[in-house]
N, C-alpha and C positions, 0 to 999 in steps of 0.2 A: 367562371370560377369552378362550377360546380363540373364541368367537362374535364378541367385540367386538373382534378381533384382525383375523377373516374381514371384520365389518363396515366394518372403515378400511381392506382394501386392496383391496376392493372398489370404495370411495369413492375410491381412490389410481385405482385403472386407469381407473376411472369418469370421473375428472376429470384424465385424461391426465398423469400427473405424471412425467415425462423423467427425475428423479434417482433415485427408485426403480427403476421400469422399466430405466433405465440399468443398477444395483446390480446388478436380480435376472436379469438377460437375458445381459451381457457376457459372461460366464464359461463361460455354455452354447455363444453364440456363437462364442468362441476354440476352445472344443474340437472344435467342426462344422467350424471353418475350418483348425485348423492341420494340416500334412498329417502322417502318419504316419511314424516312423521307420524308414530302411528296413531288412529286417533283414541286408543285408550290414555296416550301421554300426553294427549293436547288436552284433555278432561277427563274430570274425574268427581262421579255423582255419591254423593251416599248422605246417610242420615244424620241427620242433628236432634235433640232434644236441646230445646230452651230451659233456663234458669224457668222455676215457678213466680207468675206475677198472680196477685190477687189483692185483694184490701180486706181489709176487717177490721170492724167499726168507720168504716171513711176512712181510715191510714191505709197507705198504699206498703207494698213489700215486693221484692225479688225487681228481677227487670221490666223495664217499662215499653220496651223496645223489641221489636218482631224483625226489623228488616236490615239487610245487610249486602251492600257493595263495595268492594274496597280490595284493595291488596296485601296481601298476605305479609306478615312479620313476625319473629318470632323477639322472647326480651332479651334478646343479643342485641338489639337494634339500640342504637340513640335516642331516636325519636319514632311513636311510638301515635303520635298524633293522628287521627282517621285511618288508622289500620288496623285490619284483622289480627291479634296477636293470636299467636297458634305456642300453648302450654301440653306440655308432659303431665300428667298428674306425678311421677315419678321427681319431675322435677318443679312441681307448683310448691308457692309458698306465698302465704298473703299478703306480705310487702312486695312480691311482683303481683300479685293481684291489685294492689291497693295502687301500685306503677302506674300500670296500667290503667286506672281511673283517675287516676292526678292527669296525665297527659292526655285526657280525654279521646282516647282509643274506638276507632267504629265499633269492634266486639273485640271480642274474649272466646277463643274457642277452646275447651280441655279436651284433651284428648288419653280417655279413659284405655288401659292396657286389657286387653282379649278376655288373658287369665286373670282374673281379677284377682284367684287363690295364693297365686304366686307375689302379690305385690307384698312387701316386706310387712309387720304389723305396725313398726313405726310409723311407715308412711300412712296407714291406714288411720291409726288414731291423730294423727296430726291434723290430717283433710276431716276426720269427723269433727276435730273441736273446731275447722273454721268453718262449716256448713252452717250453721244458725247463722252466724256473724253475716254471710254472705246473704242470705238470705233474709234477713233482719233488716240492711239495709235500701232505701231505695236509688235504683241505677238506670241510668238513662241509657250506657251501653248494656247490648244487648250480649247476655253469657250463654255460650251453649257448651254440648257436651256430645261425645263423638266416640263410637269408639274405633279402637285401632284394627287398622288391615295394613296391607301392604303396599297399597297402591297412596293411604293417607298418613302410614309413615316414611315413603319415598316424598312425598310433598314436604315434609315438614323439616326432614334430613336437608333438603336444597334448600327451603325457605331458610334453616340458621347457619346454612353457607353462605349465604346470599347477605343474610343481617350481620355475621360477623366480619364479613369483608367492609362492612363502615367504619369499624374502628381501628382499621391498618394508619399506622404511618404515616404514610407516604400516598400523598395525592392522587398521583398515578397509577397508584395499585391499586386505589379504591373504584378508582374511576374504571381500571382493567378488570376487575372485578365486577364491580355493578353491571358491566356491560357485558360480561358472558356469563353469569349468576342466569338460572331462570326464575321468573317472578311467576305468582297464582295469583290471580283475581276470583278471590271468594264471594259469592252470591247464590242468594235463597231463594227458594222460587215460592214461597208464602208472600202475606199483604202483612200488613199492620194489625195488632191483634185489637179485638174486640171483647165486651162483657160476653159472657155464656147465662142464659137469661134461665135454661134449666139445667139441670143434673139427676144422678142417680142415686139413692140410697143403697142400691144392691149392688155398685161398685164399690169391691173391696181394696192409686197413689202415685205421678210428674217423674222421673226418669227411672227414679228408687223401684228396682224390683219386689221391693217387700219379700225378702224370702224369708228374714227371720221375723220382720215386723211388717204384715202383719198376717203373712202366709203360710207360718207353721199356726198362726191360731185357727186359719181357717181351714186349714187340713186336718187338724183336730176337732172340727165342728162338725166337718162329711165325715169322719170316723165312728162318733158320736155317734149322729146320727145312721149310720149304716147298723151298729150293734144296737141301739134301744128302738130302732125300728122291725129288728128280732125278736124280741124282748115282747114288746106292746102288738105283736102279731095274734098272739091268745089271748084269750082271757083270763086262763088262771095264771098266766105271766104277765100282764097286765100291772104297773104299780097306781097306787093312789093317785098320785100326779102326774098330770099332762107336764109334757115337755115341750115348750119352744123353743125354733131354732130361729135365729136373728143374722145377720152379713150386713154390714153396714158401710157405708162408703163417709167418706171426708173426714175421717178419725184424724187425721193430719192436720185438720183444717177445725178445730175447739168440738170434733165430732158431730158436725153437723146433722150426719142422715141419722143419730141416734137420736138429735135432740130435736128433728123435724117429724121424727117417727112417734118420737113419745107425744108431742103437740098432740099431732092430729090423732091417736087414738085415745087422749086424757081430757083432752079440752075440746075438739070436734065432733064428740058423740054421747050420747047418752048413757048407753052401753058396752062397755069393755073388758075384756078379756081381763086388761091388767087393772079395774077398779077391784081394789082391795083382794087381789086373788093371786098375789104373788107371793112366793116362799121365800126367796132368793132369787138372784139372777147373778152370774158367774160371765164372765168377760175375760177372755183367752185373749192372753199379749203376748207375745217375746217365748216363747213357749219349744224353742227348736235347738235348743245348744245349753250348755254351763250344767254345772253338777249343783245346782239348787232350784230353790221350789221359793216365792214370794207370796203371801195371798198381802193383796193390798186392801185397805177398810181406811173406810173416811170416818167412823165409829166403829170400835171395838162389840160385835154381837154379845149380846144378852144369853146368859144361861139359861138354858130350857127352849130358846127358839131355836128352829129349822138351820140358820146362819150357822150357829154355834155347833148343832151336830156334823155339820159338814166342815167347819174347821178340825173337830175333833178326828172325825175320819179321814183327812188328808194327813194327821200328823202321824195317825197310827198305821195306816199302809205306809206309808215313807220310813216307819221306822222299822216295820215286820217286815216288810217285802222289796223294802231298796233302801238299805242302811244307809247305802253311800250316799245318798241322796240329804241335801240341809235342808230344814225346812223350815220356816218362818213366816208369823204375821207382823207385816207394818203397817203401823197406824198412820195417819195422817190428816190433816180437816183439811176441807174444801177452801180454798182462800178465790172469793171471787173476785178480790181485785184486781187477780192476774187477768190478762186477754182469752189464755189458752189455759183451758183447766188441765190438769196431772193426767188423771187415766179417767178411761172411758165409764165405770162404775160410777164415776162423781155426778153425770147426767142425769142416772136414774137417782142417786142419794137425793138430789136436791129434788126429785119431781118423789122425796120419800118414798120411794123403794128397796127394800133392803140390797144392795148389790157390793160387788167385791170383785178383785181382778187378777186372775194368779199369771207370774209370768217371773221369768228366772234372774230379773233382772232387779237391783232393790232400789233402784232413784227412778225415777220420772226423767227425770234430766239427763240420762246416760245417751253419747249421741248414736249408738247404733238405731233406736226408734225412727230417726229417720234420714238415715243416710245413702248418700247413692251405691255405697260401699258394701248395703244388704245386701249379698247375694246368694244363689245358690248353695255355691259352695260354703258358705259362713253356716247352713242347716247340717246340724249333724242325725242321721237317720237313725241310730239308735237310740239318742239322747231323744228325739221325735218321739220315735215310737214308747222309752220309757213313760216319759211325761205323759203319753194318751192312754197308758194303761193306768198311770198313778189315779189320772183324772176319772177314769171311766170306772175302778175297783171304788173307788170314796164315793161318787155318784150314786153306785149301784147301793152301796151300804145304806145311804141313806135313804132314799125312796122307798127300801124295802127293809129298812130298820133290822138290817140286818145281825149288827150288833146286839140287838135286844135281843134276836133268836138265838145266839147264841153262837153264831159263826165266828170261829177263831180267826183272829187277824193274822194269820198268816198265809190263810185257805185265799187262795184265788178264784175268782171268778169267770171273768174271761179267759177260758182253755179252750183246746184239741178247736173245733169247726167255730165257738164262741172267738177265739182270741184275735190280738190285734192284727192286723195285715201292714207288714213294713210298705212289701212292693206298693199297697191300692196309698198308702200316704205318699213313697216316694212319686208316683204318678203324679199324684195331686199337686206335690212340692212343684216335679218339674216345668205343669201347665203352668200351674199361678206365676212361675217364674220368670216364664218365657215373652212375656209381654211386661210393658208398663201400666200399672194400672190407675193413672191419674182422673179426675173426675171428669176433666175436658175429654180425655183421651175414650172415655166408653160414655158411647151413648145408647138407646134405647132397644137400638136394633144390630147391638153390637155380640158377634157370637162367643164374644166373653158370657156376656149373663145370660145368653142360652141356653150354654154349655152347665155355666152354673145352676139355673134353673133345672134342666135335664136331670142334671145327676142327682139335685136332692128330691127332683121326681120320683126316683126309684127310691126313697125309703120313706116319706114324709109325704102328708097330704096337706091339700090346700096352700100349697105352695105360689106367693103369691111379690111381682114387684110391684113395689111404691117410689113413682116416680114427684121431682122434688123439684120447685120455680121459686126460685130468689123474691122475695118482695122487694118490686119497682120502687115502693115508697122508700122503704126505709128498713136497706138488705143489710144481715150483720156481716155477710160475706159476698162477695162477688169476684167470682173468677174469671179468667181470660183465655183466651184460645190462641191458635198457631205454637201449641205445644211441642209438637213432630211435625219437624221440616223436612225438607231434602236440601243437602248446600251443594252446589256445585264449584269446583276448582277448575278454571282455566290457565294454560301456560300462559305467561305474556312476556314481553319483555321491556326492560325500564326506556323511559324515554330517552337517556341517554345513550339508548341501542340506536336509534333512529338519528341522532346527530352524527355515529360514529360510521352509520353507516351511510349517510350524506356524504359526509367527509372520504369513506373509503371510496361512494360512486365518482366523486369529483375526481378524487387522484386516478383513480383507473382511465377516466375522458381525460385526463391532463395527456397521460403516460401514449393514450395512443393519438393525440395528439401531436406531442411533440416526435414520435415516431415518424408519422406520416409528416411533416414539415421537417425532420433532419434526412428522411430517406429522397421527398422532393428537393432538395440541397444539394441531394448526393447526382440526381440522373438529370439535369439539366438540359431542354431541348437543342442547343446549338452545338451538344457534343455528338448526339447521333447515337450509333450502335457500337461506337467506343467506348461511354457507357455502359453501357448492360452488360461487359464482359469484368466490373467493377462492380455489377451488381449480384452477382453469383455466375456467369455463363464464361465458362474458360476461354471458348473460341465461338467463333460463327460459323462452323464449320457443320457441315449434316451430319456429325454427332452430338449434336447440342439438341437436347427434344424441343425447345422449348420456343427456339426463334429461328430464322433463317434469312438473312438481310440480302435484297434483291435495288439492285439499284437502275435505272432506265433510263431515257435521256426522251424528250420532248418530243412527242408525236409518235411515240412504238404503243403500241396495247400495253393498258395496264396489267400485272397480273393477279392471279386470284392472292386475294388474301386475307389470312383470318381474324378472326374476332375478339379475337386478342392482342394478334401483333399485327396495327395497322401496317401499309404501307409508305417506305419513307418518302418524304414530300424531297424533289431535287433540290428546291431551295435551300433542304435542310445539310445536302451531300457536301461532304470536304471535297476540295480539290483532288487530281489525281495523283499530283505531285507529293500530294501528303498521305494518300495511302498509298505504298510500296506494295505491302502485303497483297493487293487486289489482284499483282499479276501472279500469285504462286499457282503451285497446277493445283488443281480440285477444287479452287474456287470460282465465284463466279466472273465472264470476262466482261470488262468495264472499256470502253472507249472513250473517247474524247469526243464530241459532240462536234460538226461543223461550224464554223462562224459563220455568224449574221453577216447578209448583204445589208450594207448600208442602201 
């Protein structure tokens, strides 16, 4: 079988035949020709930040979940179940969020725009009023956030080509569709997250850059402190009172390192700074944009105290030296039977210490405080700089009772070599901003508070961190880690690529198939070299390159012949009577063979 198989495509190639040869060549050809995939298109790596998980009080919050395998879908898709859904913030809305949790989706990935500046302000206030709510409650799918290039807005472009080809029509189309759609399989290369058993109090917040909250407050604290460590360089500039500078981390989180900080120097020691030797204490929030000024009081200060003169001199620079400027105190009490108290001054009220919180903004509950939507650009540089001269002219006034000597409130303080430096803030803005600064995310030996350390080296002494461990027994807070992933995207394609293309190997092995069994059909042993002139060779004549038929009679030498075109068996030879042709001139001469003696 396998001989007479060799011997007809032998006769095929032999006698030129274009629809085999076509069959058996094409397929090698395409693959020599088509170019290779490159592999930035077969993958594609970048970062993720996770939704914040943590607990407090024992209630759990944000997502529950670290890890992620699955195939890409965007909410074009019908179904929605065990796949990565991949959202636009452009185009997010929390009934497709809320979708996507009803259908029990592996994740949720948003996919944040480059310029954040440019994103409309509708869109902006709409994603800040769902931010709590998301956050609020507890999810078993795991949410991340991503932001955009080009390589993972080319993913996501295919991925809702891909999802919106499910809701054609017509069967066929879907199914042509799903099958030249390219699919991504999303996967993390983190484990499962775990408790974080310590933290930092000198980390000053989970993907939210903090640039207006709470990174113009801290850029106004190194300013601060760069001018009154000027100041407190002499001694006949010296004021009465010591100044401390504070940076506290978990303000997000009911302000934890304020109220770990306050513990262990109130109740851990015998001796402290802050027993009974506080004047005030001033808490910088929100402090980098808007044309007003807020000082917030959980008690309205008492005439004649320290509190009171410095509301007074906040009102009168505001209204001498920056009319334009609103200025106002809100009142408000402490309600502890929320979880998360208002603002950060309420920590020291209740450990009774006079404190207060200025910041431009007049609710607690406004969602810019913590949104991922804080950015850079949301800090306006001048509005910065006004605000840290308001702070730093009413400061000066009071420590040095300025007022009482008789300096006119419209006389400035900080001038000419004294005055505020935009550039050393905008600096400041753009480190703080350039990182996330969540409390998983910096840890001890992280050159975030190196840096920070460093720089208030240079105007402040005794510059010192207080590192902060959850109590095992019975933590108010407990965070999680696998904050910063990396996700990777790989091409794949749907399983009904691999049925289609079963189906196209079948038909291709049918086609040369039935090829070689209609062309074995065609050239039949008992016809001979009559044949092959049916098979593409015009004549047998020595212009034919390709065969040359030699016929001999019993007992002459065989002759040479090639490896291609055996020689013909005489059993196989017609008559002579039936080839006429054999006698023309320039062919070969054929004889009649003797008869057998009997």
């Amino acid at each position: 079988m396998l001989e007479e198989a060799g011997e007809v495509l032998e006769n095929m190639l032999k006698a030129s035949c274009l629809p085999l040869g076509f069959i058996v060549f094409l397929p090698a050809v395409l693959l020599l020709v088509a170019p290779p995939l490159p592999a930035a298109d077969a993958a594609h790596e970048f970062t993720v930040y996770r939704m914040q998980q943590y607990d407090l009080q024992g209630q759990p919050y944000g997502t529950r979940n670290a890890v992620l395998n699955t195939e890409a879908r965007t909410m074009a898709a019908e179904v929605l179940s065990r796949r990565c859904v991949l959202m636009r913030l452009l185009d997010f809305s929390y009934e497709q969020y809320q979708k996507a949790l009803r259908q029990s989706a592996g994740a949720v990935v948003i996919i944040l725009p480059r310029a954040m500046a440019a994103v409309p302000q509708d869109v902006v206030r709409q994603f800040m009023e769902i931010e709590p709510e998301m956050l609020a409650m507890e999810t078993i799918v795991p949410v991340y956030f991503a932001v955009e290039d080009e390589a993972l807005l080319s993913i996501y472009e295919q991925t809702q080509a891909a999802s919106a080809s499910q809701g054609s029509a017509s069967a066929a189309e879907v199914l042509l569709r799903t099958a030249t759609a390219n699919g991504f399989q999303m996967v993390t290369s983190g484990v499962q997250s775990k408790a974080v058993s310590d933290w930092l109090i000198a980390s000053v917040e989970w993907l939210s850059l903090g640039a207006d909250s709470n990174g113009s407050g801290v850029s106004v604290l190194l300013e601060l402190a760069r001018l009154f460590s000027r100041l407190y360089t002499y001694k006949r500039t010296h004021a009465a009172y010591n100044l401390l500078f504070f940076a506290s981390g978990g303000g997000k989180f009911n302000y934890q390192g304020t109220k770990r900080w306050l513990e262990d120097n109130l109740d851990h020691t015998d001796s402290s700074l802050l027993q009974d030797n506080v004047a005030f204490v001033l808490c910088l929030d929100t402090v980098g944009r808007g044309s007003s000024l807020h000082l917030h009081v959980s008690k309205p200060p008492r005439e004649g105290t320290l509190q009171h003169a410095f509301l007074r001199e906040l009102e009168t620079v505001a209204a001498h030296q920056f009319p334009e400027v609103r200025f106002s105190m809100v009142h408000k009490r402490i309600n502890l039977a929320e979880d998360v108290l208002a603002w950060e001054h309420e920590r020291f009220a209740i450990r009774r210490l006079p404190a207060f919180t200025l910041s431009h903004l007049e609710s607690h509950r406004d969602g810019q405080r913590s949104s991922i939507m804080d950015v850079r650009s949301r800090v306006d540089s001048k509005t910065l700089t006004r605000n840290t001269r308001i702070i730093a002219e009413a400061l000066t006034r009071v420590i040095y009772n300025l007022t009482e000597k008789g300096t006119p409130p419209d006389m400035p303080v900080f001038t000419e070599q004294m005055q505020i430096q935009q550039e050393q803030l905008d600096s400041v803005m753009d480190w703080l901003t350039n990182q996330p600064r969540a409390a998983q995310l910096v840890d001890k030996d992280s050159t975030f508070l190196s840096t920070l350390e460093h720089h208030l080296s240079r105007y402040l002494k005794d510059v010192k961190q207080h590192h902060v461990k959850a109590d095992k027994r019975d933590p108010e807070f407990v965070f999680y880690d696998q904050l910063k992933q990396v996700m990777n995207a790989y091409r794949v394609k749907p399983a009904v690529f691999d049925l289609l293309l079963a189906v196209g190997i079948a038909a291709y092995l049918g086609m040369a198939y039935v090829a070689v069994q209609v062309s074995s059909a065609q050239a039949p042993a008992g016809q001979g070299a009559a044949h092959l002139e049916e098979l593409g060779c015009m004549s047998l004549s020595a212009s034919c390159p390709l065969a040359q038929l030699r016929v001999t009679w019993p007992g002459a030498p065989a002759p040479p012949t090639s490896s291609l075109f055996p020689a013909v068996s005489p059993a196989l030879q017609p008559p002579l009577q039936d080839r006429p042709e054999a006698a023309r001139e320039g062919q070969d001469t054929v004889t009649q063979p003797p008869p057998k003696t009997q």
